[in-house]
N, C-alpha and C positions, 0 to 999 in steps of 0.2 A: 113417453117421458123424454124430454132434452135436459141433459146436463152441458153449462157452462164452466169453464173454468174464470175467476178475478185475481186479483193482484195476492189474495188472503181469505176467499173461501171458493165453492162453490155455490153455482145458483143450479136448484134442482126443479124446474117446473112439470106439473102435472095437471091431468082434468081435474084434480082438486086442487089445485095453486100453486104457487111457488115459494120455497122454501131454500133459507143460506146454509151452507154445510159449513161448519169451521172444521180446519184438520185436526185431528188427533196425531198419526202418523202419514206414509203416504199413500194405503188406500182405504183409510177407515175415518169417517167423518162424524161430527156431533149436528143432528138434526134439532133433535129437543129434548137438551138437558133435564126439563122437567117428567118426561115418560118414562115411567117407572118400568116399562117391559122391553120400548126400541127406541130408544133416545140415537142409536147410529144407523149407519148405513155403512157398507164397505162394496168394493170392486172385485168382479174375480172371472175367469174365463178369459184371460188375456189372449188377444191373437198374437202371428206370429212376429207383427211390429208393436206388442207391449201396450195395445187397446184393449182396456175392458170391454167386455162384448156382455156381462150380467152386471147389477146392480140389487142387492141385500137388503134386506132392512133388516138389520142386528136384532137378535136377542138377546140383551147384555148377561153377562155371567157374571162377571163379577162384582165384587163389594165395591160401593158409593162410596167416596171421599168426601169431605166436604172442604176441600182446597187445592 
């Protein structure tokens, strides 16, 4: 898996393609607003210069907005 960072999302590519992350905050991303189970992703396992060393795919917990 490589992740990019652009100007206002990430590009997350994988053996099944490449997908834009928009931010939510700064280490939890929207993959696909429409997955009702992991529409995010987030970073965690920083080393000791503040790199993600894991990559998440969220289980969302909480309630859907719709705005």
């Amino acid at each position: 898996m490589e992740v990019a960072a652009s100007s206002g999302s990430l590009l997350i590519k994988s053996e099944e393609g490449a997908t834009e992350a928009l931010p939510l905050d700064e280490r939890t991303f929207v993959v696909d607003a429409a997955d009702p189970d992991n529409p995010a992703v987030t970073f965690g396992a920083f080393d000791s210069a503040g790199r993600p060393q894991v990559l998440y795919d969220m289980l969302w917990g909480l309630p859907r907005t719709d705005g």
